[in-house]
NUVEX-952585 format. One record per residue (C-alpha): residue number from 1; residue in three letters; x, y, z. Coordinates in steps of 0.001 Angstrom, whole numbers, plus 500000, padded with zeros to 6 digits. Each point is the difference from the previous one (the first is absolute). Layout:
# NUVEX-952585
NUM / ala / X / Y / Z
...
***
This chain:
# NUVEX-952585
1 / unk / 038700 / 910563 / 747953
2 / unk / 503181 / 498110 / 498772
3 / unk / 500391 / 497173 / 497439
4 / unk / 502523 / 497812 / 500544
5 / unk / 501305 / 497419 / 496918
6 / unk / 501836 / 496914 / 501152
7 / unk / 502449 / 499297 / 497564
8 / unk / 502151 / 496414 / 501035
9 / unk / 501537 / 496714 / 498833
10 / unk / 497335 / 498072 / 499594
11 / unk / 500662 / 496244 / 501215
12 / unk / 499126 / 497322 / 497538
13 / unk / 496590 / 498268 / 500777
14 / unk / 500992 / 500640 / 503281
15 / unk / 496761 / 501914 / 501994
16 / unk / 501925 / 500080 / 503691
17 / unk / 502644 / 500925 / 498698
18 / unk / 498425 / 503439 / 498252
19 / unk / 497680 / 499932 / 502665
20 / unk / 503142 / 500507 / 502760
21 / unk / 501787 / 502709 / 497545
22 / unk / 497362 / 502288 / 499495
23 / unk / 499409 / 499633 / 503959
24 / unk / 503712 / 501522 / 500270
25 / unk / 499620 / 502329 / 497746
26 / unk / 496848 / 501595 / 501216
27 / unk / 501301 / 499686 / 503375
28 / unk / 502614 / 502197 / 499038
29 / unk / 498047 / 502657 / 498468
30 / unk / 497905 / 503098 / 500902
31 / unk / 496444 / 498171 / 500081
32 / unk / 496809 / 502187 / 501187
33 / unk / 496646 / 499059 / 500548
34 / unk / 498122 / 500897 / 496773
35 / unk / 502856 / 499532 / 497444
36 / unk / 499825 / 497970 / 497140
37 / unk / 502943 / 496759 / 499219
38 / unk / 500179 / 498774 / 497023
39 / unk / 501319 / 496837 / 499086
40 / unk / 501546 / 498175 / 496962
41 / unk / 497948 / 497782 / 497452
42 / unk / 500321 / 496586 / 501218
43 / unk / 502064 / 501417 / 502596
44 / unk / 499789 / 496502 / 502218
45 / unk / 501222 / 497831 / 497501
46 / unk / 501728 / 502029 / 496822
47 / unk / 498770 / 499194 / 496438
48 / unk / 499707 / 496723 / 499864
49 / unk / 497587 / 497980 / 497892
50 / unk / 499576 / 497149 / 502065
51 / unk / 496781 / 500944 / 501881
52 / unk / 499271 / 496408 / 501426
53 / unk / 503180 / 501202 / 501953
54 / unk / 499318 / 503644 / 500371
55 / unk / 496078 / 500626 / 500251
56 / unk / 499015 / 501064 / 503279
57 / unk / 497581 / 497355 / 500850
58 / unk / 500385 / 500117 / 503486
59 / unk / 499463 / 503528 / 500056
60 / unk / 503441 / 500569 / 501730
61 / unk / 500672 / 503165 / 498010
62 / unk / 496856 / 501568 / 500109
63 / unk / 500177 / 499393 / 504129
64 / unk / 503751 / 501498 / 499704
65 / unk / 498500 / 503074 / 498613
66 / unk / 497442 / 500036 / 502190
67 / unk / 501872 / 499846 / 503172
68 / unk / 502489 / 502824 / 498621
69 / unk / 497348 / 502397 / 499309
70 / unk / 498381 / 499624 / 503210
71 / unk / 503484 / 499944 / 501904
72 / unk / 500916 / 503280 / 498287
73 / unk / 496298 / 501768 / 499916
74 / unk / 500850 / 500147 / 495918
75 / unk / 498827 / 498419 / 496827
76 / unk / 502074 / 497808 / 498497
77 / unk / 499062 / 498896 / 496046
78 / unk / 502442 / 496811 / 499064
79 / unk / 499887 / 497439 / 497527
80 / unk / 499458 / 496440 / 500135
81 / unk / 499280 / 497121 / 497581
82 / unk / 496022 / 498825 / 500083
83 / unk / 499037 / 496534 / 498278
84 / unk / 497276 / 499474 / 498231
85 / unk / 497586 / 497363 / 501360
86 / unk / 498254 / 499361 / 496987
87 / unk / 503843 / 499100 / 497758
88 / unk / 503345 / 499787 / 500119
89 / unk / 500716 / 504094 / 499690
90 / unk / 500559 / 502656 / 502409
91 / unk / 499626 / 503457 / 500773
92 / unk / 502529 / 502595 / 500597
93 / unk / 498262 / 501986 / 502886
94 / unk / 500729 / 503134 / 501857
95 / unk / 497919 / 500062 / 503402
96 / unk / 499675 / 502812 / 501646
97 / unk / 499384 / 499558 / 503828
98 / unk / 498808 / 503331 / 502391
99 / unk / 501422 / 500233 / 503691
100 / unk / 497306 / 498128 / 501077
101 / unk / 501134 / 496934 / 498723
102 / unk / 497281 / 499947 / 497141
103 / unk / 500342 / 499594 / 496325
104 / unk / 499069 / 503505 / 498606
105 / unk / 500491 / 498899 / 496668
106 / unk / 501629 / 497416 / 497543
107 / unk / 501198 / 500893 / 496551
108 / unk / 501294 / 497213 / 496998
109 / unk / 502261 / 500707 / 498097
110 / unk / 498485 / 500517 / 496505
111 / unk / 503112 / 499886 / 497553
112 / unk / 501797 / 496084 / 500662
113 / unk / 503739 / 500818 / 498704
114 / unk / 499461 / 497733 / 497209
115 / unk / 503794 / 500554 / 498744
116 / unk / 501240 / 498640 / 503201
117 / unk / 497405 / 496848 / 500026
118 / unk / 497761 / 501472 / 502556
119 / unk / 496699 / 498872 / 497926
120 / unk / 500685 / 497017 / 499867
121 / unk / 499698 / 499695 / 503849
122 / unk / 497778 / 503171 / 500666
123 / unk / 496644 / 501454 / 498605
124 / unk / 499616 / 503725 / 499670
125 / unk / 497193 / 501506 / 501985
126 / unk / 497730 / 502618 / 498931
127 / unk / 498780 / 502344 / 502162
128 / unk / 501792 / 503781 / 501442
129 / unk / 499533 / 500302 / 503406
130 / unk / 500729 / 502907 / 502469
131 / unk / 500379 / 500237 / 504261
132 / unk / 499857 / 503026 / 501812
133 / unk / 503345 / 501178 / 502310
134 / unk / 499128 / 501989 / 502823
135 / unk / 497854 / 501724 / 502505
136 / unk / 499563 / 503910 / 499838
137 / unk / 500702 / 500335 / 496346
138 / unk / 500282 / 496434 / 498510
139 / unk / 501812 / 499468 / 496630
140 / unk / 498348 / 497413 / 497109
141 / unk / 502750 / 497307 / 499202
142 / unk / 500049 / 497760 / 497150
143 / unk / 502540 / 496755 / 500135
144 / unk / 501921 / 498770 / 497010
145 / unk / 502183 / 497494 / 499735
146 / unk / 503361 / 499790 / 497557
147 / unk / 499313 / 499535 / 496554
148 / unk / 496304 / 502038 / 500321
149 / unk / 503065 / 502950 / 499914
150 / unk / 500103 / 499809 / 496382
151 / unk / 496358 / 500377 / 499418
152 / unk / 498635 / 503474 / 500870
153 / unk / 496257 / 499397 / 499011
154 / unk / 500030 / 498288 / 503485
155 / unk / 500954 / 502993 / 501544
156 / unk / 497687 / 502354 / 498115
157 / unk / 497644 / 497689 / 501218
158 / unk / 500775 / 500144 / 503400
159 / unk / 500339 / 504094 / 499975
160 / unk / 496148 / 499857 / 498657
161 / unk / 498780 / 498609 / 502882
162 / unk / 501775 / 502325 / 502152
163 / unk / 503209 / 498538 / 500748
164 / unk / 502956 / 502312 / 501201
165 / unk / 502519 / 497553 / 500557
166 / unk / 501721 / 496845 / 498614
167 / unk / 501657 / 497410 / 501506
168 / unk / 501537 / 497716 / 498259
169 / unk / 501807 / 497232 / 501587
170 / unk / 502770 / 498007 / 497260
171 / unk / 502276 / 497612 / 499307
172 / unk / 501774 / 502132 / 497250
173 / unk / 503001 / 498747 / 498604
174 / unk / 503555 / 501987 / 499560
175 / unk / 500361 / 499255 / 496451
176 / unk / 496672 / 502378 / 499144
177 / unk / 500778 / 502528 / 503228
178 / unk / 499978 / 503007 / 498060
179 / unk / 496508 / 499192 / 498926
180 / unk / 498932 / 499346 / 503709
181 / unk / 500595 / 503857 / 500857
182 / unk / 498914 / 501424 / 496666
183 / unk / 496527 / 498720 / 500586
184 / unk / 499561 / 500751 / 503277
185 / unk / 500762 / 503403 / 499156
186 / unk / 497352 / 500211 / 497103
187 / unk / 497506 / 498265 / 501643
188 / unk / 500163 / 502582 / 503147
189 / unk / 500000 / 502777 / 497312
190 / unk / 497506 / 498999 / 497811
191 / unk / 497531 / 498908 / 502757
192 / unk / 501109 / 503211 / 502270
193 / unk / 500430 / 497242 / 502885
194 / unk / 502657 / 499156 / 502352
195 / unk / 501800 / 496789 / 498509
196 / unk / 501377 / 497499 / 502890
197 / unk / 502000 / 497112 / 498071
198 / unk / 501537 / 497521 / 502701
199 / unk / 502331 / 497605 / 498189
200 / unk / 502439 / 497129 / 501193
201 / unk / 503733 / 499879 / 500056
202 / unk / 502085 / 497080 / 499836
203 / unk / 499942 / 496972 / 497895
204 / unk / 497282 / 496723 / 499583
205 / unk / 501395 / 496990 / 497604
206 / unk / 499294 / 501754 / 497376
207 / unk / 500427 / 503531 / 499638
208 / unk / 502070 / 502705 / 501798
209 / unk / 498117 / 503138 / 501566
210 / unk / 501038 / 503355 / 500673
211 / unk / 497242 / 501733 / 501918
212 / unk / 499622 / 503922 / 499591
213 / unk / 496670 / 500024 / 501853
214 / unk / 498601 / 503786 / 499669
215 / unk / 497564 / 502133 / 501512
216 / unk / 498928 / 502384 / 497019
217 / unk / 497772 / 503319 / 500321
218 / unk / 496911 / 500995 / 498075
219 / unk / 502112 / 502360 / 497645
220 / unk / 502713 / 496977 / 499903
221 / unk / 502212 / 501178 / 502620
222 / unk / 502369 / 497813 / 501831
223 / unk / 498997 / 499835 / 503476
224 / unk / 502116 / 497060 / 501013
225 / unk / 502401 / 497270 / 497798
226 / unk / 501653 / 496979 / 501110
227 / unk / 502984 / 498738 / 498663
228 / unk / 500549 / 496328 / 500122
229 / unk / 500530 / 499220 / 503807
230 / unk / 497348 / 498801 / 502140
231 / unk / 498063 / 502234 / 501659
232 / unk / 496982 / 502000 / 501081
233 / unk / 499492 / 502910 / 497776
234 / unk / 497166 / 502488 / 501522
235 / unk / 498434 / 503564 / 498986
236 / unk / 496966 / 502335 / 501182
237 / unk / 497161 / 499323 / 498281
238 / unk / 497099 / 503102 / 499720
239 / unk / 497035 / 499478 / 498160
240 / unk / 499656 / 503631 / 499281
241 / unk / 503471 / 500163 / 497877
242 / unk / 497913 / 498361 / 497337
243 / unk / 496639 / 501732 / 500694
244 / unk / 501614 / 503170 / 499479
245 / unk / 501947 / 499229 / 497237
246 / unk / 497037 / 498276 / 498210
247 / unk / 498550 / 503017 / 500401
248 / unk / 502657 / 502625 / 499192
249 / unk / 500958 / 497762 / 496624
250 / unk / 496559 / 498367 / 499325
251 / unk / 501510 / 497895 / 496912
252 / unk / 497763 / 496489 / 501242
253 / unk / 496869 / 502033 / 499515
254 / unk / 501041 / 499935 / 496291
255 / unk / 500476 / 496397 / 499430
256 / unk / 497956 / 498123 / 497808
257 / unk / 499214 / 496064 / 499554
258 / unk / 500018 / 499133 / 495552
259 / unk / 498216 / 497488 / 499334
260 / unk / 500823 / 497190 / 498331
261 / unk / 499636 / 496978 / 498201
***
């Protein structure tokens, strides 16, 4: 099994646009049936606030990623903006769709970037929630999405209930780059997980973005890096890398939850 991260310039509240570019891109890439694509947060639209603009309503994202994952035989997790009926907020959603076509699962974001205004526009979920990836010998995934990098009781959270894999899907911006690949490093080697972090590249109206999405092993190996050009950045996956290092190095069997206050 592959994972392939599809790191581009996203297009300003712009859905066809995106929509057409990661087409091309995946159309230009080594795609097999089984492999998992990940996608960008917000990855139709960029990070905008203006969900009366950019919520999918009309469930024309959620159909995109339907009809890629059952074009390709893959799943395909990407994020979209999800208003609230009941006010005037939103969620920031990854949905993760199986090559059926089907929704396997669909995370929120828990952690609104509240330095970049994101609360006042989105509400934080709060629930962790894994999918399986594959057939024979299926891997437990756990999506994440930008700013849930800096908070690594999510992940420890997510490695309890079996997860051996993160994907986390960003709009992280070049100013704080250096802290985009630190993370992902410590979270794969402190949760003895494969770390996937697809980010964008370009600019939005607001901030510039440099993308270095990585594909990080379970001892925090670099498996794959991206520089800042568009592309489609792909590794093997093997669930039994982290079985066996779990097991060889057994340092999760020692955590411990403190309570507190």
């Amino acid at each position: 099994m592959q994972a392939h991260l599809v790191q581009f310039d996203i297009q300003w509240q712009s859905p066809d646009a995106n929509f057409a570019r990661v087409n091309d891109l995946l159309s230009r890439a080594k795609i097999n049936a089984g492999d998992l694509v990940v996608l960008p947060e917000l990855f139709d639209s960029g990070f905008s606030l203006n969900t009366n603009i950019t919520n999918d309503r009309d469930l024309r994202t959620l159909t995109f990623l339907s009809e890629t994952a059952q074009n390709y035989g893959v799943i395909v997790q990407g994020g979209r903006t999800v208003k609230l009926e009941s006010n005037a907020y939103a969620h920031n959603v990854m949905s993760v769709v199986g090559p059926d076509g089907l929704t396997r699962c669909e995370y929120t974001k828990i952690h609104p970037f509240s330095f970049g205004r994101e609360s006042e526009s989105f509400v934080g979920g709060d629930e962790v929630v894994t999918f399986t990836w594959g057939q024979n010998d299926p891997i437990v995934c756990c999506p994440a999405i930008c700013y849930d990098l800096r908070f690594p009781e999510l992940f420890r959270i997510g490695a309890s209930r079996g997860a051996e894999l993160f994907a986390v899907g960003a709009n992280w911006p070049d100013p704080r780059q250096n802290h985009w690949r630190t993370l992902l490093i410590a979270r794969a080697i402190e949760n003895q997980a494969f770390v996937l972090g697809v980010n964008r590249t370009g600019d939005d109206p607001h901030l510039s973005y440099a993308g270095g999405s990585i594909i990080v092993g379970p001892k925090g190996e670099i498996l794959a890096e991206a520089k800042s050009e568009e592309c489609v950045l792909s590794a093997p996956i093997e669930a039994r890398v982290v079985r066996d290092w779990r097991t060889t190095f057994p340092a999760l069997r020692d955590a411990k939850l403190i309570p507190h206050d």
